[in-house]
Residue, then its C-alpha position, 0 to 999 in steps of 0.5 A: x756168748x761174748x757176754x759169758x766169755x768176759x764175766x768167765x774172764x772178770x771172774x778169772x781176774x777176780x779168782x786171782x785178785x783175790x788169791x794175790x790180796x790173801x798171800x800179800x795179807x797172809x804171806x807178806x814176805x812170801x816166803x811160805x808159798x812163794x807165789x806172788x809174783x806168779x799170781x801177779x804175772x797170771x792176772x796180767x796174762x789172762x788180762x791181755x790174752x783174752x782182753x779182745x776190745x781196746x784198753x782205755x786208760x784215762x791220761x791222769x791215770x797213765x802219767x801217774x802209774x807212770x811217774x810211781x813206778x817208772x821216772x822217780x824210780x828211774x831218775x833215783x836210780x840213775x843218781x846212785x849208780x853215777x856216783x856208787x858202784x853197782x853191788x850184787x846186794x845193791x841189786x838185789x835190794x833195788x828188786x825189793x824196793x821195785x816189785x812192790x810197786x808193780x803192783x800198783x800197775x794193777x789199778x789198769x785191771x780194776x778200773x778197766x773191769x770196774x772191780x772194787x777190791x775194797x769187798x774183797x779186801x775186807x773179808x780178807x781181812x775180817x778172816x785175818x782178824x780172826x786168825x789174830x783173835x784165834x792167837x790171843x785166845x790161845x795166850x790167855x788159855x796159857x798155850x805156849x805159842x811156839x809149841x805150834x808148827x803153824x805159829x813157828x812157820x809163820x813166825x820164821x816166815x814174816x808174818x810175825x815178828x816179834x811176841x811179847x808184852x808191851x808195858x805202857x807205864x803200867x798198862x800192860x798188853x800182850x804184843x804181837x807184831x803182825x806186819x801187815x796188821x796196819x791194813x786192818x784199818x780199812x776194814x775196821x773203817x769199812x764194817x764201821x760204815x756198814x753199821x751205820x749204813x745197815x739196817x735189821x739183822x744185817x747190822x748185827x752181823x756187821x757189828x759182830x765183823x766190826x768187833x772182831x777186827x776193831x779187837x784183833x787190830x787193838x790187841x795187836x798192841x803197837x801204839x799205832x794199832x792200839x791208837x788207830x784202831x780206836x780213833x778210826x771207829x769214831x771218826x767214821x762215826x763222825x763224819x757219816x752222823x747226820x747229827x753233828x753236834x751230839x756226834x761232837x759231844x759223844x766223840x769229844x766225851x770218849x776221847x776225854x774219858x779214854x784219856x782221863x782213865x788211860x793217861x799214864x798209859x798214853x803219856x808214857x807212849x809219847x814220852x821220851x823215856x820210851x826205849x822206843x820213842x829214845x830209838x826212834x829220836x835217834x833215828x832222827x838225828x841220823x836223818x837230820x844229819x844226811x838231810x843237812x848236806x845240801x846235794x841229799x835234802x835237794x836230789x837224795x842219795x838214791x834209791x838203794x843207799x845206805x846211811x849209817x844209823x847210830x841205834x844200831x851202830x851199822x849201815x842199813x838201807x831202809x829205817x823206819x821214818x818213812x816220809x824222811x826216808x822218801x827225801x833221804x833217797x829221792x831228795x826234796x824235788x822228787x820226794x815232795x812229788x812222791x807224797x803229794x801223790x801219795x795225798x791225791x786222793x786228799x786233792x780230789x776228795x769230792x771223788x770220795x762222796x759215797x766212800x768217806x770212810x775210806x779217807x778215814x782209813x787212808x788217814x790213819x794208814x798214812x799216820x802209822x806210816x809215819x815211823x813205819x816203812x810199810x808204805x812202799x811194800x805189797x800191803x802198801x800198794x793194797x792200800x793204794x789201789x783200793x784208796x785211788x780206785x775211787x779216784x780213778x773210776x770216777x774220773x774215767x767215768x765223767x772224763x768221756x770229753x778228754x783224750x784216752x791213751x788206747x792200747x789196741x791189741x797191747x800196742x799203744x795207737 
C-alpha cells in the first residue's frame, strides 16, 4: 500500500513537472494561461504534504541552491538599495529576475524522486518542433500568418516576437524568433544520441524526431540557431563514434564543405557591417564604459540597475550581453561566482559519462547565451535542472559516507 501511495505521488509530481516544463516551453511569459507559478507552488505542496520519510539532500547540493537563488541574489540586492532608492518598478523588476530562479529549487524534487526530465523535456519539445514546422509549411504554402487567431495570440503573448526574413549577404531565411527555440538544443542533442544508440526500426523513428527538431531549430533563422543547430549533431556524432579518426575527417569534410558552399552567408553573420552585429558592438562599449569604474567591475550595480544603452538612446535594466551583464550587476567577485557554477557541470564532467550529449547541449546553450539574456528566465532554469541533475544524482548516490542536510517533517534536524 506504501508502495502504491508513493509511485501515486511521483506520478502527481511527475503530471505537474510536466505541465510546468510544457507552459515554460509554450507560454514562456505566461501570459496566455498565467499558470505558472501556480504549477510550481502545487509540485512543492504535493511534495511536502504527502512526503512522509525524511529529505535528504546532499551538502554540495544545499549550498548551491543556496548560494543561486538566496546569497548572490541577497548580497546584490543589498548593494542597490544602500545606494538607490526603492522604486514600485524596481520591485516589480526584482520579482522578474528572482521567480525564474525559484525554479531551480526544483532540483530538490528530481534528485530526491530520481525523475529525470531530460525524457520529458524531449517530447516536449519534439511537439514544439513540430509546432514550428507547422508554421513554416504555412509560410511556404503563402498563408498569411497574422490571418491566424492562434498565431496573433501567441505573437502578443511572447512566444514570438519578431516575423520576418533574415538576409545573410544574400542567403536568404525566413525569421521567426521564438523565445525559447535556444532549448531545441537539448533535444537535437538527445535524438542525436538516440540514433546512434538505437538499433532497428526504433532508429528510424528516432531519426525522423531528430530531422523534425534539427529543421524547426535551423529555420528559426538566428545565427545562433541556424549555427548551433548544425554543429550539435555533429559534435554528438563526434564524441560517441567509436571510430575516431573517420569520425575527424567526416566531421572536419562538412564543416569545410558548409563553409566552402555558405561563405558569404557565414562571413557576413560576423561581419561588422551587420545592423546587428554593429547593434551589438555598441552594446559593448556601453558595458566597457559601466565595467571601467572600479567599484562596477569589483561589486556591480545591483541586481535591478539600470545603465544607459546608446543603441537605443534610454535606460534599460537588462541587454543582451549576458556574462557582461552578470558582472555589470553582481561585480567581478560575485559574478565570477556565478559562472563558475554555471561551469559545474564542465568541473565535474566524469558525472557525465553515460550522458555526454548533454555537455554537448550545455555547450552550445552556453554559447548562445552569450548575446542572449536568456540564462536566468524559466527555460534558463530548464536547462539548468535537466544539465545538473546528473551531477547531483550521481553524486548523492556515491556520497553515502559524507553528512546529508535532513529536513524531517520540513524542519531541518
Amino acid at each position: 500500500m506504501k508502495k502504491i501511495s508513493k509511485n501515486l505521488q511521483i506520478n502527481l509530481v511527475k503530471i505537474a513537472i510536466t505541465l510546468l516544463l510544457f507552459v515554460s516551453i509554450f507560454d514562456p511569459a505566461d501570459q496566455i494561461l498565467n499558470i505558472k507559478v501556480p504549477v510550481f507552488v502545487c509540485i512543492w505542496v504535493i511534495f511536502l504534504i504527502f512526503r512522509k520519510k525524511s529529505i535528504k539532500i546532499s551538502n554540495p547540493l544545499f549550498i548551491y541552491l543556496l548560494a543561486f537563488i538566496i546569497i548572490i541574489p541577497s548580497i546584490s540586492i543589498l548593494r542597490y538599495i544602500i545606494f538607490n532608492p526603492i522604486t514600485e518598478e524596481y520591485l516589480l523588476y526584482l520579482w522578474f529576475c528572482i521567480k525564474p530562479l525559484l525554479f531551480l529549487s526544483l532540483l530538490i524534487i528530481l534528485c530526491d524522486y530520481k525523475i529525470d526530465i531530460i525524457h520529458i523535456t524531449s517530447k516536449i519539445l519534439l511537439l514544439f518542433s513540430i509546432s514550428i514546422f507547422a508554421v513554416f509549411i504555412l509560410i511556404l504554402t503563402g498563408f498569411d500568418l497574422f490571418e491566424s487567431n492562434i498565431i496573433n495570440l501567441v505573437y502578443e503573448k511572447g512566444l514570438i516576437q519578431r516575423i520576418g526574413f533574415r538576409d545573410y549577404g544574400g542567403f536568404k531565411l525566413h525569421y521567426i524568433y521564438f523565445v525559447t527555440a535556444p532549448l531545441l538544443v537539448i533535444s537535437t542533442a538527445y535524438y542525436t544520441e538516440k540514433v546512434l544508440s538505437s538499433v532497428g526500426r526504433i532508429k528510424w523513428k528516432y531519426l525522423i524526431f531528430l530531422i523534425i527538431t534539427f529543421l524547426s531549430f535551423f529555420l528559426t533563422g538566428s545565427r545562433n540557431s541556424v549555427i548551433i543547430s548544425l554543429v550539435t549533431p555533429l559534435l554528438v556524432y563526434l564524441i560517441y563514434s567509436k571510430t575516431k579518426i573517420k569520425s575527424y575527417m567526416i566531421f572536419s569534410s562538412f564543416i569545410g564543405i558548409i563553409f566552402f558552399y555558405f561563405r558569404d552567408a557565414i562571413f557576413f553573420m560576423f561581419s561588422s557591417t551587420s545592423k546587428s552585429n554593429l547593434g551589438r558592438l555598441s552594446l559593448l562599449g556601453d558595458y566597457i564604459r559601466e565595467l571601467e569604474i572600479p567599484s562596477t567591475f569589483l561589486f556591480g550595480q545591483g541586481l535591478g540597475a539600470t545603465f544607459y544603452v546608446s543603441v537605443n538612446s534610454s535606460m534599460q535594466w537588462i541587454a543582451e550581453l549576458t556574462y557582461l551583464e552578470i558582472i555589470r550587476h553582481y561585480g567581478m567577485f560575485m559574478g565570477g561566482i556565478l559562472i563558475l557554477m554555471l561551469l559545474y557541470p564542465f568541473i565535474y564532467y566524469k558525472r557525465y559519462s553515460d550522458k555526454k550529449y548533454l555537455l554537448i547541449a550545455y555547450i552550445g546553450y552556453l554559447t548562445m547565451c552569450i548575446t542572449n539574456p536568456f540564462i536566468f528566465s524559466s527555460s534558463g532554469m530548464i536547462m539548468l535542472s535537466i544539465i545538473l541533475y546528473p551531477a547531483f544524482t550521481r553524486l548523492y548516490s556515491q556520497n553515502n559516507k559524507s553528512k546529508d542536510l535532513i529536513f524531517s517533517n520540513h524542519k531541518v534536524v
